[in-house]
PDB file as gemmi writes it, atoms N, CA and C in Angstrom:
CRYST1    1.000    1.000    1.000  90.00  90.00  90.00 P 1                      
ATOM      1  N   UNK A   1      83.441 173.559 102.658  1.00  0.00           N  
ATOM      2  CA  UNK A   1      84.233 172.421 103.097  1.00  0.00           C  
ATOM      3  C   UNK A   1      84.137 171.323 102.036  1.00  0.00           C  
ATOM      4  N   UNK A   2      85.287 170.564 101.782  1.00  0.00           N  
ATOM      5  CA  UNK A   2      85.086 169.855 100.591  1.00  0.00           C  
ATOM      6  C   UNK A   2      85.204 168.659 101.134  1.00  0.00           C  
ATOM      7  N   UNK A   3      84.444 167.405 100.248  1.00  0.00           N  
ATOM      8  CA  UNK A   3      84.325 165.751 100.498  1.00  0.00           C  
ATOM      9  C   UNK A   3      85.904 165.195 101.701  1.00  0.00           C  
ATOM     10  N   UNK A   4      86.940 166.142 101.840  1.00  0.00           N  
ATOM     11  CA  UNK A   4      87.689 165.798 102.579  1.00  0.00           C  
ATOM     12  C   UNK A   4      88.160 166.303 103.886  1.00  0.00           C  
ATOM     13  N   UNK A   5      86.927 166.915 104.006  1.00  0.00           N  
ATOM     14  CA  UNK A   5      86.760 168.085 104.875  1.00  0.00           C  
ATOM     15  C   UNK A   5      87.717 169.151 105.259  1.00  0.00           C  
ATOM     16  N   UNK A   6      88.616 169.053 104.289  1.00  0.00           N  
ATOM     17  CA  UNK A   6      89.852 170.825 103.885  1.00  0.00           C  
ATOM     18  C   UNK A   6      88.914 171.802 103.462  1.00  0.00           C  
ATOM     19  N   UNK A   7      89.281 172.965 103.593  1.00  0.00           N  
ATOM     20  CA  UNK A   7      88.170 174.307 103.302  1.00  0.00           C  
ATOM     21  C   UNK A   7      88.291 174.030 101.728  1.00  0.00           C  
ATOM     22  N   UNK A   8      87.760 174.676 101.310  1.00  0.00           N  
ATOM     23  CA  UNK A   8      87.278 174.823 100.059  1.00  0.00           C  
ATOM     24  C   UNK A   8      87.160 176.282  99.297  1.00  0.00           C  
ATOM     25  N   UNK A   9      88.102 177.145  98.211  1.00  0.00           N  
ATOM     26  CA  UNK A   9      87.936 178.350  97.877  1.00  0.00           C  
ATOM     27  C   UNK A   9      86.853 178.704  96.948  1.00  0.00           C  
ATOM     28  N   UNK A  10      85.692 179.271  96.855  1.00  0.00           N  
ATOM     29  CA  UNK A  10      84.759 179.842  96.204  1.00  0.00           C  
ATOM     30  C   UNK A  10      85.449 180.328  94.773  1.00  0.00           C  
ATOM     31  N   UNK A  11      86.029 180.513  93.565  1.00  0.00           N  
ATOM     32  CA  UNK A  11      86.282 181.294  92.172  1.00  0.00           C  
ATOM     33  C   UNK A  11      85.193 181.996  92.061  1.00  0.00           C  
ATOM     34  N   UNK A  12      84.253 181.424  91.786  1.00  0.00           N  
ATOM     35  CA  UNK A  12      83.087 182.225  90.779  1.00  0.00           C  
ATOM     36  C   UNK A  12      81.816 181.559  91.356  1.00  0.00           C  
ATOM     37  N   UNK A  13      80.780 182.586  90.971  1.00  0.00           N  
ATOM     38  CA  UNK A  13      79.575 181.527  90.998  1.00  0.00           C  
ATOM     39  C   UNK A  13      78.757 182.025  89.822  1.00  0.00           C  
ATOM     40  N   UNK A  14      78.373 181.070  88.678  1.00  0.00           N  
ATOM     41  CA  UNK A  14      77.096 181.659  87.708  1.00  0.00           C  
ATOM     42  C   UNK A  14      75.785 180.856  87.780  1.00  0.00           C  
ATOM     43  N   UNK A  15      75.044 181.820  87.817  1.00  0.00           N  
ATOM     44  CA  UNK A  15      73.765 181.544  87.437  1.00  0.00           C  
ATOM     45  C   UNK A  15      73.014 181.379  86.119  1.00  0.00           C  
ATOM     46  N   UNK A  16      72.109 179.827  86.140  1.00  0.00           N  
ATOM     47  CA  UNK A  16      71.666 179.310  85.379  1.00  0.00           C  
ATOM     48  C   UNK A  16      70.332 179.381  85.450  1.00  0.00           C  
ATOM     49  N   UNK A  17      69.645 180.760  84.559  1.00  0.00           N  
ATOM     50  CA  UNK A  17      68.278 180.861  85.046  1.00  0.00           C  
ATOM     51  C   UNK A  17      67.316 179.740  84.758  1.00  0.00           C  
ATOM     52  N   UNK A  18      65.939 179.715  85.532  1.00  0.00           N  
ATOM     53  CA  UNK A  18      64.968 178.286  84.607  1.00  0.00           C  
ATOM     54  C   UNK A  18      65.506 176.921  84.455  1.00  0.00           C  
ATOM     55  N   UNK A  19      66.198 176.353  85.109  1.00  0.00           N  
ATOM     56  CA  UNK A  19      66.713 174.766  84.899  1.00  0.00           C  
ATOM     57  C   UNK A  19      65.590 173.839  85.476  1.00  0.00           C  
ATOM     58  N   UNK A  20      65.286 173.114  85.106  1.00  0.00           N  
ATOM     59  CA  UNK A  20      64.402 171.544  85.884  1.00  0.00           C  
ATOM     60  C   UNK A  20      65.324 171.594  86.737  1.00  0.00           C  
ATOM     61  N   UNK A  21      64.288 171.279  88.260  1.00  0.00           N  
ATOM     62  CA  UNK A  21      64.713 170.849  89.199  1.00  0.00           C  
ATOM     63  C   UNK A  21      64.144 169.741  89.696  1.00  0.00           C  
ATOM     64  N   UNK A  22      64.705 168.685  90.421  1.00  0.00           N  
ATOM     65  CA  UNK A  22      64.346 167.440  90.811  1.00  0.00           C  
ATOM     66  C   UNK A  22      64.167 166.987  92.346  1.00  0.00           C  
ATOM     67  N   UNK A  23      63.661 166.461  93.153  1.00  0.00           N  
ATOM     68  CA  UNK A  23      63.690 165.359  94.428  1.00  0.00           C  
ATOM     69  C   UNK A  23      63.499 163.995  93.953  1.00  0.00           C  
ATOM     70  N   UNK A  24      64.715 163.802  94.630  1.00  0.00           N  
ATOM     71  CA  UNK A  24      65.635 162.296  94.702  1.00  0.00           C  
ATOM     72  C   UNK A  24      65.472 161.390  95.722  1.00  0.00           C  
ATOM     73  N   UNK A  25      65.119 160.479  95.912  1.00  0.00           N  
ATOM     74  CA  UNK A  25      64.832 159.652  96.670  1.00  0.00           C  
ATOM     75  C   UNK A  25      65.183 158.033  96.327  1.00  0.00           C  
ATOM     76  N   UNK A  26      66.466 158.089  97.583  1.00  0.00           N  
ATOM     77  CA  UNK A  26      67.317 156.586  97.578  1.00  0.00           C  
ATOM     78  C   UNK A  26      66.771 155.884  98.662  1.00  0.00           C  
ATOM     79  N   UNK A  27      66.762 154.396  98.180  1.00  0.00           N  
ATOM     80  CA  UNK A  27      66.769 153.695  99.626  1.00  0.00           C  
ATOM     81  C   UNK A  27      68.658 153.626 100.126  1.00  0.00           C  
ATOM     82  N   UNK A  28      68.650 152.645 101.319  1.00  0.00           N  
ATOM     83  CA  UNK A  28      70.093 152.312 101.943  1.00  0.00           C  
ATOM     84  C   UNK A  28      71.242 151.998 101.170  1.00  0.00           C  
ATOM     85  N   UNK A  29      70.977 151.639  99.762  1.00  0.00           N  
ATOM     86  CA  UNK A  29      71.976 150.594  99.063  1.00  0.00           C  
ATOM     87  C   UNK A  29      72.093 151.754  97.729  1.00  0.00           C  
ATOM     88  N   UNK A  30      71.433 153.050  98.106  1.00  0.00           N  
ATOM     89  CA  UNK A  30      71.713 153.948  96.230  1.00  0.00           C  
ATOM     90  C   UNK A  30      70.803 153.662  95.421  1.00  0.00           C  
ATOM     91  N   UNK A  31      69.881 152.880  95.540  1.00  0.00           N  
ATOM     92  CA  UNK A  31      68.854 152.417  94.687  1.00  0.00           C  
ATOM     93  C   UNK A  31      68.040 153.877  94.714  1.00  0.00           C  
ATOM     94  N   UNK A  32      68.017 154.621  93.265  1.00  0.00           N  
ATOM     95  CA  UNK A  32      67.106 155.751  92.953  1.00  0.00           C  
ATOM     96  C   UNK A  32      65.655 154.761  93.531  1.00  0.00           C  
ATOM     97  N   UNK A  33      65.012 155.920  94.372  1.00  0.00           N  
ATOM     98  CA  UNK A  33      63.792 155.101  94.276  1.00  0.00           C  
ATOM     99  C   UNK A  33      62.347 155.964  93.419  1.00  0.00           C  
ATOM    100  N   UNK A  34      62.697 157.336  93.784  1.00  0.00           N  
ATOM    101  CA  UNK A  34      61.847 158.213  93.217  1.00  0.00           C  
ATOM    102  C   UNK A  34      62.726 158.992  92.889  1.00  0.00           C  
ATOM    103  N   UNK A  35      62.151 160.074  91.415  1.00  0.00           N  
ATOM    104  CA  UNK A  35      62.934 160.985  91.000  1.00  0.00           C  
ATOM    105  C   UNK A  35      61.142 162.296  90.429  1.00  0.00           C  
ATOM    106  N   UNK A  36      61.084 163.132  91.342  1.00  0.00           N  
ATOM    107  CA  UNK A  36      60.115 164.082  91.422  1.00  0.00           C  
ATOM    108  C   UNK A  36      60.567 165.817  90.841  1.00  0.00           C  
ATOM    109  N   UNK A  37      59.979 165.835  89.459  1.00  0.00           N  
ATOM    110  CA  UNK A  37      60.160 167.312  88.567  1.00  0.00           C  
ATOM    111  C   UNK A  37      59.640 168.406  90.131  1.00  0.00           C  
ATOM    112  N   UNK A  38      59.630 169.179  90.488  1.00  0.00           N  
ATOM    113  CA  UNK A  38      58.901 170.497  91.440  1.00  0.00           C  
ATOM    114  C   UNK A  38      59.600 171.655  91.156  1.00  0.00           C  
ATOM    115  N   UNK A  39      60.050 171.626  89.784  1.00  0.00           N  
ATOM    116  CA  UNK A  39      59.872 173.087  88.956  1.00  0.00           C  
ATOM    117  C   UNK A  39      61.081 173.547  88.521  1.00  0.00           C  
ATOM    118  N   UNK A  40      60.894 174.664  87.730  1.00  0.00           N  
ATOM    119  CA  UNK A  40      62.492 175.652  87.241  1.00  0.00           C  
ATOM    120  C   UNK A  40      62.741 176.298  87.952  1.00  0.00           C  
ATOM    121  N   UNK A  41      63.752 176.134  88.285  1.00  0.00           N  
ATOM    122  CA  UNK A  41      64.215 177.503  89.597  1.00  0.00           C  
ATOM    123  C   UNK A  41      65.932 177.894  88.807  1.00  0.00           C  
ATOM    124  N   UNK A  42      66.712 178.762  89.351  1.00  0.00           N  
ATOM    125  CA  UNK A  42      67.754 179.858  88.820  1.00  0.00           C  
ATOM    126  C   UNK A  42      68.720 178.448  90.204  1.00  0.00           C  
ATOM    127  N   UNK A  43      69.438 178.333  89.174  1.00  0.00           N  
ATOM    128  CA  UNK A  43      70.310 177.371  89.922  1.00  0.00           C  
ATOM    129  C   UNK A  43      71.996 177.427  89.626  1.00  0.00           C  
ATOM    130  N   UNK A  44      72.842 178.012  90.828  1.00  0.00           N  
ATOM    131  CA  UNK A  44      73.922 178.048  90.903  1.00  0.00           C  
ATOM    132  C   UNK A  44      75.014 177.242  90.739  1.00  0.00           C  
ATOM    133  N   UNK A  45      76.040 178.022  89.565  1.00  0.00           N  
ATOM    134  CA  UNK A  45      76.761 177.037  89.686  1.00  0.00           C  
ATOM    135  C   UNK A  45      78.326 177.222  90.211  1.00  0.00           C  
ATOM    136  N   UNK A  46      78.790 176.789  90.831  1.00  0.00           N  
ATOM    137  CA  UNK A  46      79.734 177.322  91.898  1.00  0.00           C  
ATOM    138  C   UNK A  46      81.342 176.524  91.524  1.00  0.00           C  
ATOM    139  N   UNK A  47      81.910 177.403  91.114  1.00  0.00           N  
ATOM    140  CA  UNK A  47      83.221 176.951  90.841  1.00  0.00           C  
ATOM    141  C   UNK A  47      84.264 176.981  92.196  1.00  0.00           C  
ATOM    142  N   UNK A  48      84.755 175.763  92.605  1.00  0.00           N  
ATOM    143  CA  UNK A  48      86.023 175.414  93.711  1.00  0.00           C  
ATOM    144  C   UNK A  48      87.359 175.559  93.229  1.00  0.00           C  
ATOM    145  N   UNK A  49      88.215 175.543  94.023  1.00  0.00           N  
ATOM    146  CA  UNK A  49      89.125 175.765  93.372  1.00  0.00           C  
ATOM    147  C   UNK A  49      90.139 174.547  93.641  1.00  0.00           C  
ATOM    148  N   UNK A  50      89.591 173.714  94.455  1.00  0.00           N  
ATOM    149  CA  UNK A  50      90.668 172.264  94.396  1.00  0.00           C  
ATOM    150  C   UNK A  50      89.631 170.707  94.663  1.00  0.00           C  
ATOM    151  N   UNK A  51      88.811 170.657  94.853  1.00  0.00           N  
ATOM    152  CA  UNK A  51      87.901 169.755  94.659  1.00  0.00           C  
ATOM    153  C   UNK A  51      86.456 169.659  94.181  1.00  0.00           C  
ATOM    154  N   UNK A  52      85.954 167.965  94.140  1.00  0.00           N  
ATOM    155  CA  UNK A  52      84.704 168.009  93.572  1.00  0.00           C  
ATOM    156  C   UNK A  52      83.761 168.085  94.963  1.00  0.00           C  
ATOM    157  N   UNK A  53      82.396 168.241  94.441  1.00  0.00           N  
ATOM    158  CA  UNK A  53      81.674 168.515  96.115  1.00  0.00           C  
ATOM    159  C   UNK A  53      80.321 167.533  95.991  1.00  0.00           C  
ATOM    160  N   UNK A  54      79.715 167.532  96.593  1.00  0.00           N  
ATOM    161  CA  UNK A  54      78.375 166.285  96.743  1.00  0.00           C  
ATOM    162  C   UNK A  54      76.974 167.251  96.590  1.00  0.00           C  
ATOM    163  N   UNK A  55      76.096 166.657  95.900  1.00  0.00           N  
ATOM    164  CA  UNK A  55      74.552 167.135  96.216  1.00  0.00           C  
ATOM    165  C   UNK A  55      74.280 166.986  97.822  1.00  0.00           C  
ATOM    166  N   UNK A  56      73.920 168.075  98.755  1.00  0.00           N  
ATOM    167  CA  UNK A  56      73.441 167.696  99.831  1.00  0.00           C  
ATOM    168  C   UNK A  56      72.205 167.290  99.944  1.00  0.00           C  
ATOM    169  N   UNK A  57      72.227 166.031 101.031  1.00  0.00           N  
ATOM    170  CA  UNK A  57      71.116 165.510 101.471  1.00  0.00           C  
ATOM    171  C   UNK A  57      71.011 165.024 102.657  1.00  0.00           C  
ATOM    172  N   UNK A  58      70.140 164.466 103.344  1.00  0.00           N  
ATOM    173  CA  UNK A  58      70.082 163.703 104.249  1.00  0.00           C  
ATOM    174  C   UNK A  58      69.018 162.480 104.030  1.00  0.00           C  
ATOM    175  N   UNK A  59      69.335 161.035 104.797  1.00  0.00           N  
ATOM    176  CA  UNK A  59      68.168 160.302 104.976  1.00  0.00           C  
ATOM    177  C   UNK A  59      67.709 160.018 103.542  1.00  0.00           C  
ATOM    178  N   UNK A  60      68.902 159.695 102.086  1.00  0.00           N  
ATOM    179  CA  UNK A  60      68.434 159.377 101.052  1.00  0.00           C  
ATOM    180  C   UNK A  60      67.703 160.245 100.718  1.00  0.00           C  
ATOM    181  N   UNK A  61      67.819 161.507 100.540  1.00  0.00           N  
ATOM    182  CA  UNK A  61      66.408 162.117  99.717  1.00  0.00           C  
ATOM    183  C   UNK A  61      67.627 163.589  99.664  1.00  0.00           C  
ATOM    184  N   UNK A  62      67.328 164.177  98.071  1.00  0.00           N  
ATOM    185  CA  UNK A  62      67.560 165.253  98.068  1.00  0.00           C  
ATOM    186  C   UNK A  62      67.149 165.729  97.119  1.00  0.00           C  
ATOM    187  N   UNK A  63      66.870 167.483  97.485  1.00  0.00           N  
ATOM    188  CA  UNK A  63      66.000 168.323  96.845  1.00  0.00           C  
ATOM    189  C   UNK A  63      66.487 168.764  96.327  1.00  0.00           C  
ATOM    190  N   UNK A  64      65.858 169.506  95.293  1.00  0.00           N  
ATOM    191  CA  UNK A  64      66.915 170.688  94.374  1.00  0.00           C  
ATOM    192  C   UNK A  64      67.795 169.911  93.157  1.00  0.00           C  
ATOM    193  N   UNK A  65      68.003 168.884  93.054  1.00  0.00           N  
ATOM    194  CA  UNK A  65      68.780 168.441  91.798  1.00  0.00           C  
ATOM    195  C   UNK A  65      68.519 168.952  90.570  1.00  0.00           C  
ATOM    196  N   UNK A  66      69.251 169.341  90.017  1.00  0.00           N  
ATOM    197  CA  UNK A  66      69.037 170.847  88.486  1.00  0.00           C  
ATOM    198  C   UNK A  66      69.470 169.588  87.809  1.00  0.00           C  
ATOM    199  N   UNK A  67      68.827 169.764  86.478  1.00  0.00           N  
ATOM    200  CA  UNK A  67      69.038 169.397  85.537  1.00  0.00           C  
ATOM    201  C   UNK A  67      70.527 169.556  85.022  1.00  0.00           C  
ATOM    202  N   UNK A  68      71.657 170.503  85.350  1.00  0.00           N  
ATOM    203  CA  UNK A  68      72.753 171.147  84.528  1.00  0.00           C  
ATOM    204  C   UNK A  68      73.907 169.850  85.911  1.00  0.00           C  
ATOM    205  N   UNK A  69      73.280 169.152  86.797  1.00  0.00           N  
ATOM    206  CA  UNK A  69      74.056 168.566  87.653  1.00  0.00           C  
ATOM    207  C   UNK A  69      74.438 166.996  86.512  1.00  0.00           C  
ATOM    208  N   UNK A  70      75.492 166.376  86.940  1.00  0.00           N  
ATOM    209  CA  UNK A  70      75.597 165.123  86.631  1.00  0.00           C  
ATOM    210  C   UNK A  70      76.077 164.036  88.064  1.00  0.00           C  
ATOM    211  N   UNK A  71      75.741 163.180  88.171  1.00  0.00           N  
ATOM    212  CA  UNK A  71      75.698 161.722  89.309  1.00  0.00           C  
ATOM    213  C   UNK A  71      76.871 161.125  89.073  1.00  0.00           C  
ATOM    214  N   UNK A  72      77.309 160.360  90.099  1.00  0.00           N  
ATOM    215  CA  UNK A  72      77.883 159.057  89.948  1.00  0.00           C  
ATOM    216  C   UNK A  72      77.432 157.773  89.939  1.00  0.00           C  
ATOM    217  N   UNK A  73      77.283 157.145  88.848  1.00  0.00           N  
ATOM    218  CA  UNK A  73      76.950 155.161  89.401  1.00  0.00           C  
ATOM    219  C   UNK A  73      77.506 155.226  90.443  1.00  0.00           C  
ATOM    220  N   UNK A  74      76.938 153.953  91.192  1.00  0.00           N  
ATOM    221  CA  UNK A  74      77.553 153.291  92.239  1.00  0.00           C  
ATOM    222  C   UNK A  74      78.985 152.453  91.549  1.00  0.00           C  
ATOM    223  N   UNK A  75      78.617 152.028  90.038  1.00  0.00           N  
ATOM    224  CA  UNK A  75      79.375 151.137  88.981  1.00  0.00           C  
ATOM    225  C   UNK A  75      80.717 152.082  88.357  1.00  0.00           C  
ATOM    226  N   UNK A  76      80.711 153.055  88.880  1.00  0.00           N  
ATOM    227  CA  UNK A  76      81.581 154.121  88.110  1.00  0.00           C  
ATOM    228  C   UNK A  76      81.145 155.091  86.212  1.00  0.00           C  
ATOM    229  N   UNK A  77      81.151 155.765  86.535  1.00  0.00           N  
ATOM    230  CA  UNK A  77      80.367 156.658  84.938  1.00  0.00           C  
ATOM    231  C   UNK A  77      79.333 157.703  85.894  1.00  0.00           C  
ATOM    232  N   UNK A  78      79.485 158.422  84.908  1.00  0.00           N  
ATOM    233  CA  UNK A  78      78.365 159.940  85.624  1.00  0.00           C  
ATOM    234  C   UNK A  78      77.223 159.982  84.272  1.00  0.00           C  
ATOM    235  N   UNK A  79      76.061 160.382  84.857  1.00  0.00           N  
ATOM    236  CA  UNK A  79      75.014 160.850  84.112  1.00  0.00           C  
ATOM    237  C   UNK A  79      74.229 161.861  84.543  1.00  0.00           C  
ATOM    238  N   UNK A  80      73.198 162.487  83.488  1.00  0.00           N  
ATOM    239  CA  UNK A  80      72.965 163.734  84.559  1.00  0.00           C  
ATOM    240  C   UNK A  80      71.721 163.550  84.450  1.00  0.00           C  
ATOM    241  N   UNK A  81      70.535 164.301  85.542  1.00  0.00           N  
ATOM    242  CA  UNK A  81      69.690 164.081  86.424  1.00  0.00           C  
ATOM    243  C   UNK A  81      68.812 163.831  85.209  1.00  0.00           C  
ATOM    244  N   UNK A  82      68.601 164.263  84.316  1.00  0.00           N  
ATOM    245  CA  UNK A  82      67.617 164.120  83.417  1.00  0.00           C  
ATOM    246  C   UNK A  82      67.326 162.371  83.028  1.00  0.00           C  
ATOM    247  N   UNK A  83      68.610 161.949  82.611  1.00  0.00           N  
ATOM    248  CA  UNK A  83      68.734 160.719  82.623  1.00  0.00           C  
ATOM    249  C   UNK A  83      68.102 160.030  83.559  1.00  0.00           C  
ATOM    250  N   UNK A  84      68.645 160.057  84.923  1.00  0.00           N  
ATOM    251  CA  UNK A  84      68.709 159.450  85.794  1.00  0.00           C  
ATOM    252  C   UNK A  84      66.841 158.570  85.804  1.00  0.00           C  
ATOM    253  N   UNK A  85      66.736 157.475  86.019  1.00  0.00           N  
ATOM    254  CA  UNK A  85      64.982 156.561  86.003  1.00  0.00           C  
ATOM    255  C   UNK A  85      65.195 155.837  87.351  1.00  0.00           C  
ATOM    256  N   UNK A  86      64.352 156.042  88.364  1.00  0.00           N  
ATOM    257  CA  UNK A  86      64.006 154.938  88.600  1.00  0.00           C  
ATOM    258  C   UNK A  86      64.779 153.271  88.726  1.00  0.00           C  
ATOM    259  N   UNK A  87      65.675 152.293  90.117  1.00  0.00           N  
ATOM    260  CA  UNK A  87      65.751 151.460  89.501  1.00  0.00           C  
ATOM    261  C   UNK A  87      66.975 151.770  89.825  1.00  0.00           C  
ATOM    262  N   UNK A  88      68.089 152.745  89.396  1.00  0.00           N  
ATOM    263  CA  UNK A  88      69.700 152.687  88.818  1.00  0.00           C  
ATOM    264  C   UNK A  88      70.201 152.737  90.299  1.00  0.00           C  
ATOM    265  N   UNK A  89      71.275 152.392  90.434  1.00  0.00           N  
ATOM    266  CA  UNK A  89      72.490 152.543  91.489  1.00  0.00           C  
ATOM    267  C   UNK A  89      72.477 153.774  91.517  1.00  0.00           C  
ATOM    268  N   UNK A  90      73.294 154.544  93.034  1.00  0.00           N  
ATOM    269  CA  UNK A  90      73.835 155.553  92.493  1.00  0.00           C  
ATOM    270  C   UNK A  90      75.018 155.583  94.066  1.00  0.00           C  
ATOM    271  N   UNK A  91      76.315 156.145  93.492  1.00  0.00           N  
ATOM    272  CA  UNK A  91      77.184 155.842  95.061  1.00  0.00           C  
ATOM    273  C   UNK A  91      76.814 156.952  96.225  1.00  0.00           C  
ATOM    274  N   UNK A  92      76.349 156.419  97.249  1.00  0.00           N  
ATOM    275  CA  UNK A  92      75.956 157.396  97.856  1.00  0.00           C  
ATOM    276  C   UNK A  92      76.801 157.503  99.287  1.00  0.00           C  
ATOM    277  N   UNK A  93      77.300 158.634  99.770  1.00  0.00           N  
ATOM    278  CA  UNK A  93      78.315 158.842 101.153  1.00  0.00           C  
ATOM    279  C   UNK A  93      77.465 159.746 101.932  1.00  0.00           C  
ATOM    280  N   UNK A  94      76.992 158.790 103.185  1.00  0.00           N  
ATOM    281  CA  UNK A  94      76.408 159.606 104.154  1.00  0.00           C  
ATOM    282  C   UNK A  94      74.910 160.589 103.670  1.00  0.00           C  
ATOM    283  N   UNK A  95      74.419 159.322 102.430  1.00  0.00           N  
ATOM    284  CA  UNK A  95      72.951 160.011 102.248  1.00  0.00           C  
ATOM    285  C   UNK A  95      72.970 161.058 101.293  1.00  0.00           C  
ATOM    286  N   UNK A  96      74.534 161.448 100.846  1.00  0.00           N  
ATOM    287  CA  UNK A  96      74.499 162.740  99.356  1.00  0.00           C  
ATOM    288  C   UNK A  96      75.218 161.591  98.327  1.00  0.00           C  
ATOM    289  N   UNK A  97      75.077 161.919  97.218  1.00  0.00           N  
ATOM    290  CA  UNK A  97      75.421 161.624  96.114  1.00  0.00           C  
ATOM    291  C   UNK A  97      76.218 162.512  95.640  1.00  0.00           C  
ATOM    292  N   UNK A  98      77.520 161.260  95.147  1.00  0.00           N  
ATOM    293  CA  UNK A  98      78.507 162.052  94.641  1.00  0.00           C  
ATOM    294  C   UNK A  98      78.602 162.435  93.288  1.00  0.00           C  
ATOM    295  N   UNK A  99      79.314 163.600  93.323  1.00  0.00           N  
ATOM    296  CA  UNK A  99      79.097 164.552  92.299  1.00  0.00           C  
ATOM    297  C   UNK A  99      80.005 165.085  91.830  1.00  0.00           C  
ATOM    298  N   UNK A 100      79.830 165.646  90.318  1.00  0.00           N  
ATOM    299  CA  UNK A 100      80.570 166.256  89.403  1.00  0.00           C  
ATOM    300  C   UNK A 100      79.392 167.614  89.086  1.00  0.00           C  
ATOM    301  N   UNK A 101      78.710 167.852  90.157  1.00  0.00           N  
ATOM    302  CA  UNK A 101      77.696 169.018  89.937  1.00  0.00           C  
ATOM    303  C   UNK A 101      78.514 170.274  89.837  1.00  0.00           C  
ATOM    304  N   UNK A 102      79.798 170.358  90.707  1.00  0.00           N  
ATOM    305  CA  UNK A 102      79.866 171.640  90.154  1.00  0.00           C  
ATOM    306  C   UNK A 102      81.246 171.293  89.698  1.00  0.00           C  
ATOM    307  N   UNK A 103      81.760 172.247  88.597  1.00  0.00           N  
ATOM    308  CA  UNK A 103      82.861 172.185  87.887  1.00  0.00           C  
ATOM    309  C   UNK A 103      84.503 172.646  88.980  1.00  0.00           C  
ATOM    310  N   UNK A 104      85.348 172.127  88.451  1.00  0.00           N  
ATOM    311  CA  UNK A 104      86.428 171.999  89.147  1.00  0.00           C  
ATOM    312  C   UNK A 104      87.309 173.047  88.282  1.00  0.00           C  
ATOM    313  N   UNK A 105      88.118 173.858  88.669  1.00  0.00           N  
ATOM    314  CA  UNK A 105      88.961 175.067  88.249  1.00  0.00           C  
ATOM    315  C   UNK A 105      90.448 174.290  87.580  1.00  0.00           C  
ATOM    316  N   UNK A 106      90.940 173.470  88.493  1.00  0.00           N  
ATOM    317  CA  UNK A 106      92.375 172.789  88.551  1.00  0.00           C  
ATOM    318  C   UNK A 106      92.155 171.160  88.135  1.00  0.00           C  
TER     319      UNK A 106                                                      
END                                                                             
């Protein structure tokens, strides 16, 4: 289901063996508050075929952020998790952060 809640078609999915993975932790306003390494894991990357999709989370906090993902400011511009310190904005809808994590077909 995509950010507009229309279904969403699967293309492809590849795998990215060994990437840094991250836990993210926002307060209410997008403020990164913690950003926690807990290892390389084989992390998917999933091509849609008509929209972009969100890191899931709940309650400001999400697990699993791969290194191969990129963010949105709250300010507009994307960066990717590696970047990401402590401190920065980030726009957040319903506790996920929006994303350009996985690549768009169209």
């Amino acid at each position: 289901m995509g950010a507009d809640r229309g279904a969403e078609v699967i293309q492809s999915i590849e795998l990215h063996a060994a990437r840094p993975c991250f836990r993210l932790e926002f307060d209410s306003n997008g403020k990164l508050t913690r950003k926690q390494y807990i290892g390389d894991f084989t992390v998917y990357a999933i091509q849609l075929d008509r929209s972009h999709t969100f890191l899931a989370g709940t309650g400001g906090v999400i697990d699993g952020a791969s290194s191969t993902h990129t963010v949105q400011y709250a300010g507009g511009g994307f960066v990717t998790v590696f970047e990401m310190v402590p401190g920065e904005i980030f726009a957040l809808t319903s506790g996920a952060v929006a994303s350009h994590n996985y690549r768009k077909l169209q």
